[in-house]
C-alpha positions as CSV (number, residue, x, y, z in Angstrom):
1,X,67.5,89.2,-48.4
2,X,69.1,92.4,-47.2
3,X,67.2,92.0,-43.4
4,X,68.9,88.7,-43.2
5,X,71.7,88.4,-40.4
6,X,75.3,88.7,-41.1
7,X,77.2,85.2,-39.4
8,X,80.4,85.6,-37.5
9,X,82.6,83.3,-36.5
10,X,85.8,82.6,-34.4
11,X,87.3,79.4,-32.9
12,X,86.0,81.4,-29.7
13,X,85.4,84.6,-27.7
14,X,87.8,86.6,-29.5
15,X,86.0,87.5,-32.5
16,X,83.2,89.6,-30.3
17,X,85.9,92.4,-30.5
18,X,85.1,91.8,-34.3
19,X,81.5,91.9,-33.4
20,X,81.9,94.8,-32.0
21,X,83.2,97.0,-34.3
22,X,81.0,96.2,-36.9
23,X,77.9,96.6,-34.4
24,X,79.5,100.1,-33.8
25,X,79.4,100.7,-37.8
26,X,76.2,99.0,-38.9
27,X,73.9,99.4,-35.9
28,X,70.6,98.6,-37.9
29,X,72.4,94.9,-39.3
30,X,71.0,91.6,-37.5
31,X,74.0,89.6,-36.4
32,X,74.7,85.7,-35.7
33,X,78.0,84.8,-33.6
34,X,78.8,81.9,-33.5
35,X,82.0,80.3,-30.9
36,X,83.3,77.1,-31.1
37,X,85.4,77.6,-28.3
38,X,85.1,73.7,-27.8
39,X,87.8,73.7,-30.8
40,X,89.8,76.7,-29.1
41,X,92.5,77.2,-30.2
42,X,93.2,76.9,-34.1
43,X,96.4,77.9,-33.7
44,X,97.5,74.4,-33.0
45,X,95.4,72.7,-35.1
46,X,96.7,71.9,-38.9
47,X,95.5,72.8,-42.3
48,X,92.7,70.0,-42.8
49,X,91.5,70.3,-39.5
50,X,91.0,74.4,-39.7
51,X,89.5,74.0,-43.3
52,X,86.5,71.1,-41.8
53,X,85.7,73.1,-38.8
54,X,85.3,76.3,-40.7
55,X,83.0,74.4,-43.2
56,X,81.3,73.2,-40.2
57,X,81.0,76.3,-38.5
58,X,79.4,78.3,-41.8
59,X,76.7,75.3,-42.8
60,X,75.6,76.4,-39.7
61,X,75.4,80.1,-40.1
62,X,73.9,79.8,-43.2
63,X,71.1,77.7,-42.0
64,X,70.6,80.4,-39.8
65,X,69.3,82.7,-43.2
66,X,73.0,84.6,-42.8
67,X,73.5,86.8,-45.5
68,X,77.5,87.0,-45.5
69,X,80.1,85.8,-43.3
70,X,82.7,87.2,-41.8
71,X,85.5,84.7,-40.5
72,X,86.4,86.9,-37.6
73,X,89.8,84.0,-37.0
74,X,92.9,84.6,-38.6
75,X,94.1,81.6,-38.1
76,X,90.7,80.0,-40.2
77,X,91.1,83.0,-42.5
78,X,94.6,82.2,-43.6
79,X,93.9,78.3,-44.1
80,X,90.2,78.3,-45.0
81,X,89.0,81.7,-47.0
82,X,89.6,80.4,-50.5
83,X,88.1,77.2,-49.6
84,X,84.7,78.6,-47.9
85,X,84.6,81.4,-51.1
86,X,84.8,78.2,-53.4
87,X,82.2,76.5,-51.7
88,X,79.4,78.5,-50.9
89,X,77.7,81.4,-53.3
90,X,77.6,83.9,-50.5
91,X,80.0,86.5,-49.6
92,X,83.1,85.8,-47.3
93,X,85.2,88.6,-45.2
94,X,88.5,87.9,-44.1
95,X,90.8,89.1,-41.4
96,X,94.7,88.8,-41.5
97,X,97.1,90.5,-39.6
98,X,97.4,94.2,-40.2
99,X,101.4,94.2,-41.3
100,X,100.9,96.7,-44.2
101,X,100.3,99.5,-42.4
102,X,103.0,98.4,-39.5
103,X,105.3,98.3,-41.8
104,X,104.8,101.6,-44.1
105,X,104.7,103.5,-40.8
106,X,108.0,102.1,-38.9
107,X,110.0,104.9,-37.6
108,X,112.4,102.2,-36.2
109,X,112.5,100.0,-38.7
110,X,110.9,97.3,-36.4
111,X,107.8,96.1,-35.7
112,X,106.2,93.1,-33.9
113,X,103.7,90.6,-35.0
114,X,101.7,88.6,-31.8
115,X,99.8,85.7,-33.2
116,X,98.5,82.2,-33.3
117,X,101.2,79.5,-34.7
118,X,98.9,78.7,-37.3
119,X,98.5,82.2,-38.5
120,X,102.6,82.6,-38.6
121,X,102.8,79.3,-40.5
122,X,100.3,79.8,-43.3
123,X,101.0,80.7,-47.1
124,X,98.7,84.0,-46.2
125,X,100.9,85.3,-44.0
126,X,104.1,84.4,-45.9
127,X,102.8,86.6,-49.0
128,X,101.5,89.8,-47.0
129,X,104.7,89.7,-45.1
130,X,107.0,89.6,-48.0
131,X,105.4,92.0,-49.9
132,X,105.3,94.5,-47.5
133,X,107.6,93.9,-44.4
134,X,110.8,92.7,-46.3
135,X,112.6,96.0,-46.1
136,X,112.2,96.0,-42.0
137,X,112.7,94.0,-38.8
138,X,109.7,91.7,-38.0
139,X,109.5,90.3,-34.5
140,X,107.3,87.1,-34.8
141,X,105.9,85.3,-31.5
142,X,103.7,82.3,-31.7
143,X,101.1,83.9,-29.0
144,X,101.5,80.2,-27.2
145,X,98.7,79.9,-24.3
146,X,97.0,83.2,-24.4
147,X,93.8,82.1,-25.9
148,X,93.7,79.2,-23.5
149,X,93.5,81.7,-20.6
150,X,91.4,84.1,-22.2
151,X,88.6,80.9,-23.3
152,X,89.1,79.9,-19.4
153,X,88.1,83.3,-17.9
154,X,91.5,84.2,-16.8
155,X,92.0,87.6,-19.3
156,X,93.5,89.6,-15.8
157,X,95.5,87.1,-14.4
158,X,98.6,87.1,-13.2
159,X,100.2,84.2,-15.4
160,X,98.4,86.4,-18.8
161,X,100.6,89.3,-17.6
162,X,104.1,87.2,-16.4
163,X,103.2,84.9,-20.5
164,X,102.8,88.2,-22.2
165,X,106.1,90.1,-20.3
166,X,108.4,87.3,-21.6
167,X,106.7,87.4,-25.4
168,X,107.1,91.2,-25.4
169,X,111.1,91.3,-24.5
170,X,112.7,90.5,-27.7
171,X,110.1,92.8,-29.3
172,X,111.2,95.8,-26.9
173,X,115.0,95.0,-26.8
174,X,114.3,94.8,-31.0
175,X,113.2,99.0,-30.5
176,X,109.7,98.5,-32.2
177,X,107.3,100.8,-32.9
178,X,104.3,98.6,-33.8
179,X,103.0,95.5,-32.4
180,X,100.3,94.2,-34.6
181,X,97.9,91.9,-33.3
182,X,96.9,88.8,-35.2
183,X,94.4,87.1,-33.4
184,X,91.1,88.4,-32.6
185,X,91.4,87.2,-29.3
186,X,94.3,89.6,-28.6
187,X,92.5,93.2,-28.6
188,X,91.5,92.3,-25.2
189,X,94.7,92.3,-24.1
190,X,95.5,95.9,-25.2
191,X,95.2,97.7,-21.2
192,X,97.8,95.0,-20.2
193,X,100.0,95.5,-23.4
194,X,100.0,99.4,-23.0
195,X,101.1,99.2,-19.5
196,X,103.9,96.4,-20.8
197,X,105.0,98.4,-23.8
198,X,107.2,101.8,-23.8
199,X,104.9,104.4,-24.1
200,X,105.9,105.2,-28.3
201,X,104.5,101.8,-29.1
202,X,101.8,101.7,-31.1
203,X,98.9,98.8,-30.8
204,X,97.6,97.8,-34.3
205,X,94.2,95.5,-34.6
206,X,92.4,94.4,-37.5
207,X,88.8,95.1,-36.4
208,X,87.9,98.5,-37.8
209,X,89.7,97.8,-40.9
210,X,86.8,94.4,-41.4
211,X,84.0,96.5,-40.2
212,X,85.0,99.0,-43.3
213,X,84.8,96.2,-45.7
214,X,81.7,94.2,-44.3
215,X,80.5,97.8,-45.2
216,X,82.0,97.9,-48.5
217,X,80.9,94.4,-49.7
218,X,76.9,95.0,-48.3
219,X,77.0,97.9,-50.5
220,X,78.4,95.9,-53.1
221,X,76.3,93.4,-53.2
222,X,73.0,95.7,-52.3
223,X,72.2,93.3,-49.2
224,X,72.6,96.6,-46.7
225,X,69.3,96.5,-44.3
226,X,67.8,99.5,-45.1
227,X,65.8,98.8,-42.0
228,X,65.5,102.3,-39.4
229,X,65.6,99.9,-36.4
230,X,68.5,98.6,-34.4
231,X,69.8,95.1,-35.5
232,X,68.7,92.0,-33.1
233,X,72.3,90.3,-31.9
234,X,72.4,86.8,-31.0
235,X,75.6,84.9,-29.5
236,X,75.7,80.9,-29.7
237,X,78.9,79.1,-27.8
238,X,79.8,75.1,-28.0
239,X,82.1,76.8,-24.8
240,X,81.4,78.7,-21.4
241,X,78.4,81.2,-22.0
242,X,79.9,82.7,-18.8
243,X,83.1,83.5,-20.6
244,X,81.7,85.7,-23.4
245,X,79.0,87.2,-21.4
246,X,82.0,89.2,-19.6
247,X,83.1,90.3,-22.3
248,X,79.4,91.7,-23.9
249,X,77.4,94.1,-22.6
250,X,75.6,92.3,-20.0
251,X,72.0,92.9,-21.8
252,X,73.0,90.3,-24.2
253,X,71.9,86.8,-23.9
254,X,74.8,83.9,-25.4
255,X,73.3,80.3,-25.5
256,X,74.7,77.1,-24.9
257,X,75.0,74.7,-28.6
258,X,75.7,70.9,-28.8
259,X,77.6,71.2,-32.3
């Protein structure tokens, strides 16, 4: 079982900067992506409808032979995780915004939190934030149209800088230190959000962080591929291959599903 692939999967694009990292980690690991950027975003969508689509999303991975899955969504993470760990016998990672370490390293007392509506809404969030961030400022913007323009092909427009310029202003007149990014989508937008930000702001994403314990839980479980080759990486979109070819290396093929 261990040279079986590892699934992935994101409401869209986003979660290749997931992909990514733990490609960087785990070279010799076969990988499945999967977008269902027809869906994009999540953030909008509510509880019941999150919960299907993620069912939806890993019946497919696992009929693919995947391994483990990691939801590479935060916004599916947060309303689905205990669900899909209920449900299927294999192992399920998580991502949730990185608050915690935001919040133990505040010099100013302030941080920002940039994510999806139904990321800021859920129980998840609620918890981590209260147990953590209750003794500091939180900034929280609903990160309203970015995914939109970043599913569309528009990541370097002019209406993604003028969208994220007005959602960064209470955050900057608040003197934060941290902006942590809760959407997977959002890492992309880290050259326009340094050039945005005062120069002591730090960015915080969660993608090392899930590459660590994809890691962690392979080991765990012994399902590491012990294989000496690199790991074969396929990328399936019910959305624009276009779109996510831009933002992969340009060797990689990403095929059009009907799901």
């Amino acid at each position: 079982m261990s040279k079986q692939p590892i699934g992935i999967f994101d409401s869209g694009v986003g979660g290749t900067s997931i992909w990514k990292e733990i490609n960087m980690l785990l070279p010799n690991e076969n990988t499945i992506y999967l977008a269902d950027s027809a869906n994009a975003p999540y953030g909008t969508k509510g509880k019941e409808a999150i919960i299907n689509l993620s069912i939806k999303n890993s019946d497919y991975l696992i009929k693919q032979g995947c391994k483990l899955i990691v939801v590479a969504c935060n916004t599916a993470t947060t309303n689905a995780i205990y669900t899909l760990r209920q449900k299927y016998s294999i192992p399920f990672i998580g991502i949730e915004p990185a608050i915690k370490p935001a919040a133990l390293q505040t010099k100013t007392h302030a941080i920002g939190i940039l994510a999806t509506k139904g990321t800021l809404s859920s129980e998840l969030f609620s918890q981590t934030s209260g147990l953590f961030a209750s003794h500091i400022k939180v900034i929280e913007q609903v990160g309203e149209g970015i995914v939109e323009l970043i599913e569309s092909g528009q990541l370097n427009s002019q209406e993604m800088r003028s969208l994220l310029s007005i959602y960064l202003k209470p955050m900057i007149d608040a003197n934060i230190d941290y902006l942590v990014l809760g959407c997977t989508h959002y890492p992309y937008l880290i050259p326009i959000l340094i050039d945005l930000l005062p120069n002591h702001v730090k960015i915080i994403d969660s993608g090392e962080a899930v590459a660590r314990q994809t890691k962690a839980i392979l080991e765990q479980y012994e399902l590491v591929n012990l294989s000496k080759k690199k790991g074969t990486c396929q990328f399936f979109t019910n959305g624009s291959p276009e779109v996510m070819t831009t933002l992969l290396d340009s060797h990689f093929e990403v095929k059009k599903l009907d799901f």
